[in-house]
Every structure is written in C-alpha cells, then in structure tokens.
C-alpha positions, 0 to 999 in steps of 0.5 A: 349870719350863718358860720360853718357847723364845724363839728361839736366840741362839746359845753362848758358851763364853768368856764372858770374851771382850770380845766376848762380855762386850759381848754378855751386858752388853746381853742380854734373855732366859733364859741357859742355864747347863751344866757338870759340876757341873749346870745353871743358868738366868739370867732376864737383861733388858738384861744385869740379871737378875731370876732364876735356878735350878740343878740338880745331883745335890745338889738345886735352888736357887732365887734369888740361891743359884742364881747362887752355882754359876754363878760364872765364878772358881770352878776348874771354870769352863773346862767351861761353856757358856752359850746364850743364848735371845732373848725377845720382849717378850710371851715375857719377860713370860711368863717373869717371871710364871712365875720368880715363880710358881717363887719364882725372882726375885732379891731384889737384881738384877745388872749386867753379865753372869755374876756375878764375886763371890758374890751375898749370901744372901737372909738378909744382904740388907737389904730396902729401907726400904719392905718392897718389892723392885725387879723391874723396872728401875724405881724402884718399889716392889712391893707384898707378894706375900704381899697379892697371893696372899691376894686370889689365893685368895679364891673366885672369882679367877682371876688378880691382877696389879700393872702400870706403863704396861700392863705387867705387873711381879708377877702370881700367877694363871694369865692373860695378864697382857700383854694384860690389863695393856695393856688395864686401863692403857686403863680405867683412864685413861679411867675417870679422865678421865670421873671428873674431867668429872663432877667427882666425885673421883679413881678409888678402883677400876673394876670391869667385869662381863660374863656371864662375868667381873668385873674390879675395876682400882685405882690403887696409888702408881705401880702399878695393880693388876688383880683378874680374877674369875668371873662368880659371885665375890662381891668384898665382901672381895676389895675390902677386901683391895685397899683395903688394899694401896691404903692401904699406897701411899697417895700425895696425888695419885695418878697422874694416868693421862689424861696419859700 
C-alpha cells in the first residue's frame, strides 16, 4: 500500500525519552517503524491510532497483530527507529480510506504512543454491543463495512462513503471523499430545511443527477451516508440497500442537519 508522503517530522530513536514520549502521545500522521526484525507502519491521530501493518521475511500482518511486533519491551527493541510523517488534514483523510481499502484499521484504538502491552487478537476482542466499531475518536457507531461494500458493487457505483460533519469516517470506493463529505454535509442541510418549510416531512434521501453522475445522500442515526454513481446506474436496489442501513440506525428525530 502507498500512504500519503506528508511532510517529515523527523526520527526517534529513544521513544522512551520524555521528550519524545510527549511528542508521540499528541502526534497525527503515519509513523514509520524500522528494526532488524522488519518494518512497520503506525496510522496515529492525536497519539491514538487507527491502523497498522509490518512486514518481515515471514510475511505481512495486518491490524492489531502488526502492532504485536512493534512492542518497545520486546529484547530487540534498542535497534529501532521510528520517523514520524506529519499528515495535513486531507492527507490523514486519504490515508484512512486506504488503511481501509487494506483491512489495516484496528479493531479497538490506542492511547499514548508505541504500545507497552500486547494488544488482543481480533479473535478475543469483544465487539461492542451495537456490532459497530469506533474509528473515529468519536462516539459513534459505524455501519457494517460489509453493507457498505455490497452497495459498492452494485453496477454503476462509483464510491460510497459514510461521514459526520463533512468528514469522511468509513468510505470504500475510489473518490475524494474529503471534498465530497463537505459538500454532501452542505446538501444535505439545505435539503432539510427546505423540507421542513414545505412542511412535508423529515429528509428520508436527496439524490442529485447530472449529465455525468447520480448521488443519492441519507441521513444514518449520527452519520449520513453518500452513494456516488454513473450517470447510467439504475439506483431501485442501490437504494433499498441503503434503506437498510437506514433502518439499522433508525433513530426517532434524526439529526437535525440546518442547525449546525
């Protein structure tokens, strides 16, 4: 996989170093891992991170296992260095959709830096009581990827992404989903509002067609999700795929999204 270059941050080679330690607790951006044993990447925002790989001579591992290899106890750890790789805001957001296009996210998040202690096997975790996993700092709940990318694959659809506050937090397609987030958030709002002065119901979806594309933009509980399509892309069971991921997060009220 290729992440965003983003721009140096410079090298670390005592991560134990309160000064370092400081630094990596608050850091947002790809940390690169590199020892004898192999080498690792570390999606981190705000020193939590979201994602991880590492490579060595026996193969790639993926997840919370990657981070397994990167712990600072283990005896080989005086040969590593770590680089840090500062992310702008649209480069973090590119770089999350492609640790997800990887199957790199973490199912549980850390705090604080390099991990001390091994982190569980997806197989021990225990999945939160509402099937959704938390990627984005926030609490909120995500919807299954697997709904996401059946929509995916319908013919026709370009890109699929589900955002909070025009921002792009699980999206499988290729598109950039940091522009079309923001954008999709501005629709969604003023659809709305126009719904309420017309005093014909809460928005159920919006969906804009042009010469060259479709969208279709529901609210979801908390989220709201954004279906891009070819201009030709019949969207009778696009949308009743989205209905149902609609249903799973009907909420009473909705958001409200002309507040904000």
């Amino acid at each position: 996989m290729k992440f965003p270059a983003g721009t140096d941050g410079g090298t670390i080679i005592s991560p134990h170093n309160e000064g370092a330690a400081r630094e990596l607790g608050s850091f947002s951006g790809v940390i690169e891992v590199r020892s004898g044993a192999g080498q690792g990447l570390i999606l981190a925002e705000q020193g939590r991170f979201l994602a991880a790989c590492f490579s060595s001579d026996e193969g790639i591992v993926r997840g919370d296992e990657a981070l397994i290899p990167m712990q600072l106890e283990r005896a080989d750890a005086e040969d590593r260095m770590f680089r840090l790789r500062h992310y702008s805001r649209e480069e973090f957001a590119r770089a999350v959709r492609i640790a997800g296009e990887e199957h790199l996210l973490l199912e549980e998040r850390t705090a604080g830096g390099i991990p001390e202690q091994p982190s569980p096997s997806p197989t021990n975790t225990t999945p939160r009581e509402d099937g959704g996993i938390n990627r984005t700092g926030l609490n909120l709940r995500l919807p299954d990827e697997a709904r996401l990318l059946k929509i995916r694959n319908q013919p026709g659809v370009i890109a699929v992404s589900a955002f909070f506050e025009g921002f792009p937090v699980q999206s499988v397609g290729e598109e950039d989903f940091e522009h079309v987030a923001a954008l999709a958030e501005d629709f969604l709002r003023a659809g709305s509002k126009i719904a309420r002065g017309m005093e014909i119901g809460d928005v159920d979806q919006l969906i804009l067609e042009t010469s060259q594309n479709k969208c279709i933009i529901a609210p979801c509980g908390d989220l709201s999700v954004c279906i891009l399509t070819n201009a030709d892309a019949q969207l009778g069971l696009i949308r009743v795929l989205l209905q149902g991921i609609q249903k799973e997060f009907s909420v009473p009220g909705g958001r409200d999204h002309s507040s904000r």
